[in-house]
Structures are given as C-alpha cells and as structure tokens.
Residue, then its C-alpha position, 0 to 999 in steps of 0.5 A: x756595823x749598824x749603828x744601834x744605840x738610843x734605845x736600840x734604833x739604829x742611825x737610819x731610824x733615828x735620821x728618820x725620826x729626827x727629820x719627822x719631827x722637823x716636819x720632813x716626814x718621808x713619804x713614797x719613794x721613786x726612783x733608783x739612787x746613784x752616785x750618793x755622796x757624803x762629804x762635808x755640809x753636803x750630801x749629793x746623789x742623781x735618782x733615776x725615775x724613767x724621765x729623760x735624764x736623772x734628777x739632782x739631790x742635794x742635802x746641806x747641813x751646817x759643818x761645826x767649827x774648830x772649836x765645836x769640833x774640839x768640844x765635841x771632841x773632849x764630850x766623847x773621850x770623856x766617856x770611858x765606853x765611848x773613848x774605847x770604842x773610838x780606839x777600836x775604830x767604830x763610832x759610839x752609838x749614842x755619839x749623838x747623845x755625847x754631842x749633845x752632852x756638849x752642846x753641839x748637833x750631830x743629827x739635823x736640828x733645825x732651825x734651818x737644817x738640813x736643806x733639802x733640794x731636788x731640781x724635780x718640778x715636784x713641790x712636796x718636800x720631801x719630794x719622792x726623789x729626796x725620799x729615796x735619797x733619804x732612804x739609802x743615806x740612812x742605809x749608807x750610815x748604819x752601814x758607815x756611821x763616820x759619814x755622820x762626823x763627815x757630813x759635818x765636817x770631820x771625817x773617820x780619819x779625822x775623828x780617830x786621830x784627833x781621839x788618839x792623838x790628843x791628850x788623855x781625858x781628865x778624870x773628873x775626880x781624881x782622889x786628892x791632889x799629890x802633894x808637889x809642895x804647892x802649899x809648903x810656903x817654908x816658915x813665913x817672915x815676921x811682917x807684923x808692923x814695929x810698934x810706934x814709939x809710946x806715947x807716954x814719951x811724947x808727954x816729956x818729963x814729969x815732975x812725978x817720979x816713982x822709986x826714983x824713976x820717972x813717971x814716964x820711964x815706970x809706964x813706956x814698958x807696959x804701954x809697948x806690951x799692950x802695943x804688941x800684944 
C-alpha cells in the first residue's frame, strides 16, 4: 500500500513536505540504514558510512493522550469512506486531514516536533545520517502507513480495534427524532392559582341594597369573574 491521498502524494512525500516546511529540508544522504525501528514517540535506526562503528539516529515525536486519541478516533469513523477503509485494515489516505479535522497532528507539526538526533559530529540538521533515516522512514510507512498511528502512540491493532469495537458513528442528521413519548406530558393539572377572596366583601354590609339584596351580594359574582378571567 503506498499510502497516496492529498492530492495523490504519497506518506513519504507529504513527511517530506511537511519537515521542509519545518525548515529540515533533506539534503544528501550516507550511508546504509539498519535496524529501523517505529514505536511509540520514537523512531530508531544505526547508518553505517565506512567509520569504525555505525552512527545512532533518533527521531522523538510527541504521542497523543487518551483522550486525543479517542478524538482522533471519532474524527475517522465519522468519515463513512474512512470508517470503511478502517474495517478493511488500511489506514485512509487523508488520515491526516480527519486528524486534522479533529485538532489533532499526525504528521510532525512543529513547535518542537520532531527531535531529530544523530550522535555524528556533523552539525547540519539534518545531518546526511538523519537523511538516509528519513529517507527510508518515509519508504517503511508508504509500504506500512499504521507506523504513523504507532509513532504517536497507538499501533494498527490498536487502531482497528478501537474502530471496530467502539460504538457506531453518530449521523449528523438523522431525519426527526422518533417519537418515544418524550413530550406526551398526558393533560396537565390545573395549577392557575384560586382567586383571592372579593374585595367587595372586605367592605362589610352597605346600607344600599338592590332587589332585595345587598349591594355587596349583587357585585361579589362579577368581581370573581373579572378575577379568573
């Protein structure tokens, strides 16, 4: 698998792309790589130039958290095309971009990263040893692209079970939501509060009286319609 998406580059190029625009642009490399190894926050290898014993590479790259990792997570299953190409085993080839999508690198992205080490008394950085590291790292992940997910923390059996375990993705527009009763509250109680008693009847017995009732008697009935009106 090689790995070509954004734009049909392939993982080598776009790691070369990305640690140019770092300011790690790659110049000449010496040497024969061995032992290159990927796990997480560092990649390892010895290159061998002629001198009496090989030189030691080092590559650090911060790994993500938990939680980044679960945001990570979410950010590709949330993709339908990238879901199903998890499910299938392969890494999606704009993994970077669903990374991104969540906030998160998966491609060095400066400020600090990566950490490029070679114990050669050469100064340049990269030096011709990190070079030829470089060179076949990016070679190693088109050929394997979880090495990626591995060096920052969470390798392909990881990933892919993390994928197939979890929990569906959430649509993000599901047509209208089923009607579980949610909002059938049944008929509600009367809770308007009882009307206070007339005032008309604080005013105790008029002399005046109407058809032989009293004044207050003939107006309590309407002043408590007006009240509950």
């Amino acid at each position: 698998m090689t790995g070509a998406g954004n734009g049909g580059r392939t993982w080598a190029a776009r790691l070369d792309a990305r640690l140019a625009g770092l300011g790690y642009a790659r110049g000449p490399a010496s040497g024969r790589v061995t032992g290159l190894a990927v796990e997480p926050g560092l990649v390892t290898a010895r290159v061998r130039d002629g001198a009496p014993t090989p030189w030691t590479v080092r590559i650090e790259l911060p790994v993500l958290t938990d939680a980044e990792w679960r945001r990570a997570e979410r950010a590709l299953v949330a993709d339908s095309d990238a879901r199903e190409q998890l499910l299938d085993g392969e890494l999606p080839p704009d993994a970077d971009a669903l990374f991104a999508r969540a906030g998160l690198p998966l491609l060095p992205a400066g400020d600090g990263e990566p950490v490029l080490e070679c114990d050669c008394p050469d100064w340049a950085l990269p030096c011709a040893h990190l070079t030829a590291v470089l060179a076949a790292l990016g070679a190693a992940i088109d050929d394997e692209p979880f090495l990626l997910t591995t060096w920052r923390g969470r390798d392909r059996r990881a990933v892919l079970d993390a994928v197939r375990n979890g929990p569906p993705p959430v649509p993000l527009d599901d047509g209208p939501a089923p009607d579980d009763g949610f909002w059938d509250c049944g008929d509600l109680p009367d809770r308007r509060p009882a009307a206070p008693a007339p005032a008309v009847a604080e005013l105790g017995r008029p002399a005046v009286s109407v058809r032989g009732r009293t004044l207050t008697d003939t107006l309590a009935p309407a002043y408590e319609a007006f009240l509950t009106w």
